[in-house]
N, CA and C of each residue as an Amber inpcrd file, in Angstrom:
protein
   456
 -89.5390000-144.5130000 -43.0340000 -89.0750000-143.4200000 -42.1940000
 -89.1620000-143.8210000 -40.7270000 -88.6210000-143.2660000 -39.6700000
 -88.1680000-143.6460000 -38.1510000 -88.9040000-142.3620000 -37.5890000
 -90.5910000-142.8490000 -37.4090000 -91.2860000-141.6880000 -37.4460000
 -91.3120000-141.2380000 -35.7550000 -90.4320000-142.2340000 -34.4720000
 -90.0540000-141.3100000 -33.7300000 -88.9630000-140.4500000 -33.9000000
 -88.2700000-141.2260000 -34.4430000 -86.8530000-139.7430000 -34.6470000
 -87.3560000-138.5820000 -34.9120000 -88.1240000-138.6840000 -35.7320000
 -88.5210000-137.3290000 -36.2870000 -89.7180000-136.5750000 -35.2580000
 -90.3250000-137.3220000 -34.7320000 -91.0730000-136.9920000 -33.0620000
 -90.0970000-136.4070000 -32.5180000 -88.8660000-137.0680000 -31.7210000
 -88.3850000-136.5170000 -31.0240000 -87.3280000-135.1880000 -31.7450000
 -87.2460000-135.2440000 -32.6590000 -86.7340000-133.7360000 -33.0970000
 -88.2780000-132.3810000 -32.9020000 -89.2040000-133.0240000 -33.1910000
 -90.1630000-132.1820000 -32.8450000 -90.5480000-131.8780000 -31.3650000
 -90.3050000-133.1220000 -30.7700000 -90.0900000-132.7110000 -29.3200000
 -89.0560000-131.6930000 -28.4390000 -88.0320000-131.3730000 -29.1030000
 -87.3200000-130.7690000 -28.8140000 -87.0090000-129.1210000 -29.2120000
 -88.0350000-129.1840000 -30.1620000 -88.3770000-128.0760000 -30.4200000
 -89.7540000-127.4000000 -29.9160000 -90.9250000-128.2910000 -29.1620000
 -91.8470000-128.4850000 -28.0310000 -90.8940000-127.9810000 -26.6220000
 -89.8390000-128.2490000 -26.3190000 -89.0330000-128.2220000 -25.1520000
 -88.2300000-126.9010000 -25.2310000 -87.9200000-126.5180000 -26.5520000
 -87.7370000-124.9490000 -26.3530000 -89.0320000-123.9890000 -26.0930000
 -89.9560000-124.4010000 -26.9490000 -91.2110000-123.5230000 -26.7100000
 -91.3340000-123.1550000 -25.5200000 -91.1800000-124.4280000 -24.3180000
 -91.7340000-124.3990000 -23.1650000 -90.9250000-123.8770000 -22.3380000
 -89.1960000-123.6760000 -22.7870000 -88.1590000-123.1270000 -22.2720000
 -88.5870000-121.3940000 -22.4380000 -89.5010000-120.8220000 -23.1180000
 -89.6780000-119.6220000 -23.5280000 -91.1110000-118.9950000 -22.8270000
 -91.8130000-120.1420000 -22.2700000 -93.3470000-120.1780000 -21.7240000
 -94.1710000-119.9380000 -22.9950000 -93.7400000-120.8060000 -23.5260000
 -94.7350000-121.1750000 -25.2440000 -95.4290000-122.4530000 -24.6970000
 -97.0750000-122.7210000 -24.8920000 -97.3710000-123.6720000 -25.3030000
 -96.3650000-124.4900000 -25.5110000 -95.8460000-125.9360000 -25.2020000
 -94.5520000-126.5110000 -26.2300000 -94.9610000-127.7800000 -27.3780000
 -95.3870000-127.0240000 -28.1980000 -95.6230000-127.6300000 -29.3310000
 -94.5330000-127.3180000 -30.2550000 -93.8760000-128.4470000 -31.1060000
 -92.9780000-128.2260000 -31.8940000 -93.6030000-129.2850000 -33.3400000
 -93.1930000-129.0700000 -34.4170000 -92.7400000-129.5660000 -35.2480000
 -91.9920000-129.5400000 -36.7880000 -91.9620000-130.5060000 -37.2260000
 -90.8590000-130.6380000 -37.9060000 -91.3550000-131.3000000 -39.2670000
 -90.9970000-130.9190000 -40.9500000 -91.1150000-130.9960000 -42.1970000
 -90.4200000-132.3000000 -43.0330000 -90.5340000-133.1580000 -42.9540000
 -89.7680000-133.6410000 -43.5880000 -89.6820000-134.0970000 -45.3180000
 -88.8740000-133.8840000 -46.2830000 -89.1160000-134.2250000 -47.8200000
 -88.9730000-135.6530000 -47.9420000 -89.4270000-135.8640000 -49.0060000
 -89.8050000-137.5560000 -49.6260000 -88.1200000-138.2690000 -49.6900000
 -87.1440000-137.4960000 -49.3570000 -85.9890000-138.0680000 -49.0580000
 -85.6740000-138.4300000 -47.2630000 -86.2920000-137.5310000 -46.5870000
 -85.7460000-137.8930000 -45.3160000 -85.6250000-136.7150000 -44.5290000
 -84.9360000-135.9550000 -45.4660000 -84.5070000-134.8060000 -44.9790000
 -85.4570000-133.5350000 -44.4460000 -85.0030000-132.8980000 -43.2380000
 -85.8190000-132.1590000 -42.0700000 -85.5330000-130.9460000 -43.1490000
 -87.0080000-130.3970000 -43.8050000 -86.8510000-128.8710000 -44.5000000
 -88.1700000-127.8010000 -43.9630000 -87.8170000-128.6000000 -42.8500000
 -88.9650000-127.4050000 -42.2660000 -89.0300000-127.3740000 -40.4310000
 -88.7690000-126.3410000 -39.6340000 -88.5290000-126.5160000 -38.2110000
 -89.6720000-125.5300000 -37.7340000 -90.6220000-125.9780000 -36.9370000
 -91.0520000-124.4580000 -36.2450000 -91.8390000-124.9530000 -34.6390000
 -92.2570000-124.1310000 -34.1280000 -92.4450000-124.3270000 -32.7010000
 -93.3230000-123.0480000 -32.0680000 -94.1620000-123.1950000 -31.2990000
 -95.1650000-121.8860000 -31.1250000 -94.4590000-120.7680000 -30.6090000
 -95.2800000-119.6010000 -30.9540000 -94.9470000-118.5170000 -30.4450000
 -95.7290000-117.5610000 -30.4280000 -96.5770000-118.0530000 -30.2340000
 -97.6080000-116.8050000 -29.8620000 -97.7590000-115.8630000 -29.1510000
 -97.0360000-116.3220000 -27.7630000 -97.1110000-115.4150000 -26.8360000
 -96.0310000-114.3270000 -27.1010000 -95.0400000-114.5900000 -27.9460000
 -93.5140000-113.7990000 -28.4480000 -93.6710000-113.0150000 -28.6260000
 -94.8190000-113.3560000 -30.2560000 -95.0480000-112.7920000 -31.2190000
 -96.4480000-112.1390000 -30.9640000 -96.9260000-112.2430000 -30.5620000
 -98.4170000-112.1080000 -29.6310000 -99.5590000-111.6440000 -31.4190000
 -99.5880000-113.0490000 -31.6510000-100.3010000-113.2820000 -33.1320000
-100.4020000-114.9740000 -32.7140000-102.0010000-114.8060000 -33.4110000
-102.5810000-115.6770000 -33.0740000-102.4280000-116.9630000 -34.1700000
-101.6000000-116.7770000 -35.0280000-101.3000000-117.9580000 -35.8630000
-100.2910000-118.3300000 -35.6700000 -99.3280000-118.0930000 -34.9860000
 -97.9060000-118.6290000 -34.6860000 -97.5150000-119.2760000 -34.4010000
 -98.5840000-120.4160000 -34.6910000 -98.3140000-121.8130000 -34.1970000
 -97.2730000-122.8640000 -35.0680000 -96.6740000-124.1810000 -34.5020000
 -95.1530000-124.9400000 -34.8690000 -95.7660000-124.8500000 -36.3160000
 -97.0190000-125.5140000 -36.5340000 -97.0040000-125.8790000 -37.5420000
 -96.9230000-125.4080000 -39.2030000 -97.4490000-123.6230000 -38.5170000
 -97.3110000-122.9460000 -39.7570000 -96.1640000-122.3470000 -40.1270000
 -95.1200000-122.1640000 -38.3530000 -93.8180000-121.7490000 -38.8450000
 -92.7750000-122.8200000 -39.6400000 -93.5850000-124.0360000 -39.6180000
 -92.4440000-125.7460000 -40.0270000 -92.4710000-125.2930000 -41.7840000
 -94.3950000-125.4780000 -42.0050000 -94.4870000-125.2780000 -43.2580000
 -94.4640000-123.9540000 -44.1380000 -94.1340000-122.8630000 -43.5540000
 -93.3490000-121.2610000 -43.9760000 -92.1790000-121.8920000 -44.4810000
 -91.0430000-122.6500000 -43.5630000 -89.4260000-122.8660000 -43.8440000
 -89.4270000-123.5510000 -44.6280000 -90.4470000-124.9530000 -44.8850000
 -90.5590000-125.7850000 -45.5710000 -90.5910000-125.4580000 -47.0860000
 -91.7810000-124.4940000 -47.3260000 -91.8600000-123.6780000 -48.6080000
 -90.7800000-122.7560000 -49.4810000 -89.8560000-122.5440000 -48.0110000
 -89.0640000-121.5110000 -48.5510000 -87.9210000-122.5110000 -48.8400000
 -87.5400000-123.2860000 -48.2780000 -86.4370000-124.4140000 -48.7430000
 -86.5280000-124.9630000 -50.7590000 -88.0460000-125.5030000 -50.6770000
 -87.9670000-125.9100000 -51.6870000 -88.4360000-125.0030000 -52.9960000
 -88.8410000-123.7700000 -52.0800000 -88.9910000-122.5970000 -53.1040000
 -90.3920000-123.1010000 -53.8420000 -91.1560000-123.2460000 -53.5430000
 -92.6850000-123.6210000 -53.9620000 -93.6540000-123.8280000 -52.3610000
 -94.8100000-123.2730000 -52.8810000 -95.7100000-123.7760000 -51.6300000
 -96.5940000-125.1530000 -51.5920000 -96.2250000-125.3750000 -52.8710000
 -96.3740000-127.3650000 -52.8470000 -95.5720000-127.9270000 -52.0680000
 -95.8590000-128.3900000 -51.2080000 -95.1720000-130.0430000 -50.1560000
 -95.3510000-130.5790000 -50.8500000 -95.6590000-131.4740000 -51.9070000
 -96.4440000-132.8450000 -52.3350000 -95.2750000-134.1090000 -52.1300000
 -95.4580000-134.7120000 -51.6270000 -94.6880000-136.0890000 -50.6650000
 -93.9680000-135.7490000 -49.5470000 -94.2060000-134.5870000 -48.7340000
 -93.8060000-134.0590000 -47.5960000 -94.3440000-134.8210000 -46.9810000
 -93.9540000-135.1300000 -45.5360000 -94.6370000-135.6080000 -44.1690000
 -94.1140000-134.3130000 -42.9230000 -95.4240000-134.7160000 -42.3080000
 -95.5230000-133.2930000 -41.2560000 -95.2970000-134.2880000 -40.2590000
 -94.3650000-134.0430000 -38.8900000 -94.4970000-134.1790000 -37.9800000
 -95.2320000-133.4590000 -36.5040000 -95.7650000-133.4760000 -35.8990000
 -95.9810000-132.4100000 -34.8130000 -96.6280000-133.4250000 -33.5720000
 -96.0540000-132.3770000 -32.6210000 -96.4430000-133.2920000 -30.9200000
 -97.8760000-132.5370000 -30.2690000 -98.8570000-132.4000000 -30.8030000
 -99.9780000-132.0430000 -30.5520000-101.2290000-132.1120000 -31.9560000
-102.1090000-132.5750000 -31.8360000-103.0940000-133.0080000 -32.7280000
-103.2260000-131.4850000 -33.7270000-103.2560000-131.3790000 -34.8120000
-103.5060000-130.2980000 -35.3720000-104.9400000-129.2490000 -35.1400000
-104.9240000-128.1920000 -35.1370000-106.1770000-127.2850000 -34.7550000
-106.6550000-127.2380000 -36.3420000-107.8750000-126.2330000 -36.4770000
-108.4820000-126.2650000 -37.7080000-107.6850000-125.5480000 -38.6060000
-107.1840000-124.4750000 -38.1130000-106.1620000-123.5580000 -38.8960000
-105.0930000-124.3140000 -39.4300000-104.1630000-125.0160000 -38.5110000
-102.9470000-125.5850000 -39.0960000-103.4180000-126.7490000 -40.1500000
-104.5750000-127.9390000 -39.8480000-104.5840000-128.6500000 -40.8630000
-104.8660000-128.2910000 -42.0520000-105.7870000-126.7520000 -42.2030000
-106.1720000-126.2900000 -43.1460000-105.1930000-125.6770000 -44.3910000
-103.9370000-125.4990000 -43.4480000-102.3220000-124.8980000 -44.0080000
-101.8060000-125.9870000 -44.6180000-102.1910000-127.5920000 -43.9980000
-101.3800000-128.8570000 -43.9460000-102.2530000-129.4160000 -45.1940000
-103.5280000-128.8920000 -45.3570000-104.2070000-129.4140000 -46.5240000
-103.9210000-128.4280000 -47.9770000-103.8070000-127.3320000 -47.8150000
-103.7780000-126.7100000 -48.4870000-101.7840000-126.1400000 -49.1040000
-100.7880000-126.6110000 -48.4860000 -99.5920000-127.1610000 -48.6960000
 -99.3570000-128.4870000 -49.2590000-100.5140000-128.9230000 -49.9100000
-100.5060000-130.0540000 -50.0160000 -99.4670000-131.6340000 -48.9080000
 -99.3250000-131.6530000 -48.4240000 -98.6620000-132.2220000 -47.7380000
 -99.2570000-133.5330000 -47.8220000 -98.3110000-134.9350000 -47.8240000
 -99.0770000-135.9610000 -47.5310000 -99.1810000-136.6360000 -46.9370000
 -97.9000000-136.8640000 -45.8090000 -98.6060000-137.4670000 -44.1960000
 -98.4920000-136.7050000 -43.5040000 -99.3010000-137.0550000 -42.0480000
 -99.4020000-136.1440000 -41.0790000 -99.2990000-137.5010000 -40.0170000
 -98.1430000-136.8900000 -39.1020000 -98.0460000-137.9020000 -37.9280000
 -98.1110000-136.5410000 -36.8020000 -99.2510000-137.5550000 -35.6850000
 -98.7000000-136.1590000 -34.4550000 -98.4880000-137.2230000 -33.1700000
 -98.1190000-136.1370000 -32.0620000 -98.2420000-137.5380000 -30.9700000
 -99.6820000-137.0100000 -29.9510000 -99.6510000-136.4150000 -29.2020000
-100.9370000-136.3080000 -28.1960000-101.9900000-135.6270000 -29.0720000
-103.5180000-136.0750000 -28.8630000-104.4100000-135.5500000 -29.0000000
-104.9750000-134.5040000 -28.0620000-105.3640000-133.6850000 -28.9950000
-105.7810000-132.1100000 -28.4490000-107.7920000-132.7500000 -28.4340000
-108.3050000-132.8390000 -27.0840000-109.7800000-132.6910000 -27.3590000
-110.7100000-131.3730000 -27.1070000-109.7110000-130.4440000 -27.3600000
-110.0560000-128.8290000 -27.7520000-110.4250000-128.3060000 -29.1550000
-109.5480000-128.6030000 -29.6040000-109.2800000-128.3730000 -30.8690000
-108.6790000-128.9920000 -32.2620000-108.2200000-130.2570000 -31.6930000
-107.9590000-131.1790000 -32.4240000-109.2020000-131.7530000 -33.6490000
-108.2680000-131.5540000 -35.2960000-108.9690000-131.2890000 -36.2070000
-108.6380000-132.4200000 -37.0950000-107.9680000-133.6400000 -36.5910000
-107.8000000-135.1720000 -37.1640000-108.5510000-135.8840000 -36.3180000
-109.7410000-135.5700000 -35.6830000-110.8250000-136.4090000 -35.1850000
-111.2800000-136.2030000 -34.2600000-110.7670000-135.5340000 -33.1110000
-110.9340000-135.2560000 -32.0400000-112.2140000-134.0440000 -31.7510000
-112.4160000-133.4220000 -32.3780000-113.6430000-132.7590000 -32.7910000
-113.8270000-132.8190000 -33.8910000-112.7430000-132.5760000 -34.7710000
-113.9520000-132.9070000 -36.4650000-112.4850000-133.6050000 -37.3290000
-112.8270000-134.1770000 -38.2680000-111.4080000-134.8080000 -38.7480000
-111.7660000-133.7050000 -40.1830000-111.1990000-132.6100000 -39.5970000
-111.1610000-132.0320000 -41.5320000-110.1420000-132.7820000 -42.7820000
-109.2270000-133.9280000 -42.6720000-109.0260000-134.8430000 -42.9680000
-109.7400000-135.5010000 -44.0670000-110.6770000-135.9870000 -43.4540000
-111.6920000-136.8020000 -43.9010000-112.7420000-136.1520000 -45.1000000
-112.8080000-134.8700000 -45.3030000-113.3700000-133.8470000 -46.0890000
-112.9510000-133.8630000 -48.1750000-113.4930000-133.6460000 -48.7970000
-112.6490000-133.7420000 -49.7250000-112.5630000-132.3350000 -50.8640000
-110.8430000-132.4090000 -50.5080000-110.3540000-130.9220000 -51.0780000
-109.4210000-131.3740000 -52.2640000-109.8870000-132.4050000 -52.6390000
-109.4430000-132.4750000 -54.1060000-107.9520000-133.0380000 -54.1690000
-107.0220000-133.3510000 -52.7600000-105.8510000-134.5680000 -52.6020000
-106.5350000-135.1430000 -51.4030000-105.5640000-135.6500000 -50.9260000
-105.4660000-136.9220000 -49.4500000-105.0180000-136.3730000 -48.8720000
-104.6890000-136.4740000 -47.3760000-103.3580000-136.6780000 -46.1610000
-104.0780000-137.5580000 -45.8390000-102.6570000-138.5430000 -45.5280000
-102.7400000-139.4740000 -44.4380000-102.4340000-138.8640000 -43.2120000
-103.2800000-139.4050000 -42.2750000-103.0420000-138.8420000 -40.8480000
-102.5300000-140.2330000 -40.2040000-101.7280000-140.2310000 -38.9290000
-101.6590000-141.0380000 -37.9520000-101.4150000-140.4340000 -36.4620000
-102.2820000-141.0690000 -35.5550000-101.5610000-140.1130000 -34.3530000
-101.1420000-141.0770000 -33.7480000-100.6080000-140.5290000 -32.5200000
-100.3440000-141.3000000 -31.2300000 -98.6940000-141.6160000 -31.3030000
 -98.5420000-141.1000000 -32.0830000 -96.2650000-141.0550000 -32.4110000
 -95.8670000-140.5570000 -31.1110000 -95.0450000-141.3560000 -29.7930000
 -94.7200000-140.7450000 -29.1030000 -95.5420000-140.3130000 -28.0990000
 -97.3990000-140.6930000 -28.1750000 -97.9250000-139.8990000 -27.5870000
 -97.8480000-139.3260000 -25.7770000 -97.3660000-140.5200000 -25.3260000
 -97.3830000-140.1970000 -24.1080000 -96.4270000-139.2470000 -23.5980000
 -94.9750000-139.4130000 -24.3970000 -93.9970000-138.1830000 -24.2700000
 -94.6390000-137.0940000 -24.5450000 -95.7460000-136.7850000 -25.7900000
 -95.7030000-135.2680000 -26.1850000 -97.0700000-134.6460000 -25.1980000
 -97.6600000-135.7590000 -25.0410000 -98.5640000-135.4550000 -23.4230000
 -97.9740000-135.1010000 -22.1680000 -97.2700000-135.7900000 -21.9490000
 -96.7320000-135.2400000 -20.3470000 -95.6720000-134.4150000 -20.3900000
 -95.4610000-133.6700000 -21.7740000 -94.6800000-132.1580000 -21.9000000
 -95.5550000-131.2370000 -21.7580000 -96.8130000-131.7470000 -22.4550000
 -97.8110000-130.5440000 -21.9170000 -98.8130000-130.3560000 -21.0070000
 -98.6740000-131.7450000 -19.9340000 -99.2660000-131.6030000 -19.0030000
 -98.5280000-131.1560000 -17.9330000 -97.0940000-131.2700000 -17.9240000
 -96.1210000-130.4890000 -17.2490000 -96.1810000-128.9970000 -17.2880000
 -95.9380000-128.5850000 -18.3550000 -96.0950000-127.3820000 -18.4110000
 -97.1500000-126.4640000 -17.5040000 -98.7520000-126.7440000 -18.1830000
 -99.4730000-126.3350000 -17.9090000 -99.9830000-125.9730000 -17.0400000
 -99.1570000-127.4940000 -15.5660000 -99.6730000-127.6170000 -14.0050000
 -98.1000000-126.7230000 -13.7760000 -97.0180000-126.6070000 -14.3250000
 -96.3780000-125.5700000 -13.7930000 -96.6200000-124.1690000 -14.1860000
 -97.0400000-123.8100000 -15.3860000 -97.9440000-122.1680000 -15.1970000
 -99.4830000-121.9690000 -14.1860000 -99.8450000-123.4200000 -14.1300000
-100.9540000-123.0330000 -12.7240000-100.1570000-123.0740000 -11.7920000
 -99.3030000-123.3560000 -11.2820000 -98.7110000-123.0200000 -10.0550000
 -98.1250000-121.9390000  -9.5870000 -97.6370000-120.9280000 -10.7010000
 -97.3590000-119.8200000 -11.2200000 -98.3260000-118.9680000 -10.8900000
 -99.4500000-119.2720000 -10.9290000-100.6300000-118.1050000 -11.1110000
-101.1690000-117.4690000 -11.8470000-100.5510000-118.0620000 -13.1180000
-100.8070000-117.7400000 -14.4510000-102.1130000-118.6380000 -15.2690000
């Protein structure tokens, strides 16, 4: 797989977020063929719910595409390190890779504070980060220094 292509489709769905004053985190589902069956991107502030993050709206579409809440040979893309909630969705969707690009040292839950990853829930994910990372970093370091400038 051309695991920036599939970065930068998640990036671009990071770039609407941020077109909306979302966090711009995006990502994107892909099946053991190739094919993108899952799109989502934050929205919390929209939706003003605190789970509305890319990753659970990717793997909602994802589920509903293939009509089961098994991923099993899915790969997750996303441009921010997963939090505890989403990997917990990403473990429990069974899913089996996980590529992201910037690390979150907030909340980041593939190592960066705890690798729930590494835990054992009875499958695998492979994790990899750093896809892209410096692009999906300086989308959200952009952002952020333009809502502080904002006053927000």
């Amino acid at each position: 797989m051309d695991h920036e292509f599939y970065m930068n489709l998640a990036l671009d769905l990071a770039r609407e977020a941020a077109g909306d004053d979302e966090t711009p985190v995006g990502c994107v589902v892909v099946d053991v063929d190739g094919a993108v069956i899952g799109r989502g991107r934050n929205r919390r502030e929209k939706e003003h719910c605190a789970i509305a993050h890319a990753e659970i709206e990717a793997i909602s579409e994802a589920c509903r595409a293939v009509g089961d809440w098994r991923l099993d040979g899915c790969s997750l893309y996303v441009t921010l390190e997963p939090c505890p909630m989403c990997a917990g969705a990403i473990i429990m969707s069974r899913i089996h890779k996980v590529f992201y690009g910037a690390k979150d040292e907030l909340t980041g839950s593939c190592g960066s504070v705890i690798n729930l990853f590494m835990e054992s829930y009875g499958q695998s994910t492979q994790v990899t980060g750093g896809v892209l990372a410096h692009d999906c970093a300086v989308l959200l370091t952009d952002f952020f220094r333009a809502l502080r400038g904002r006053g927000k």
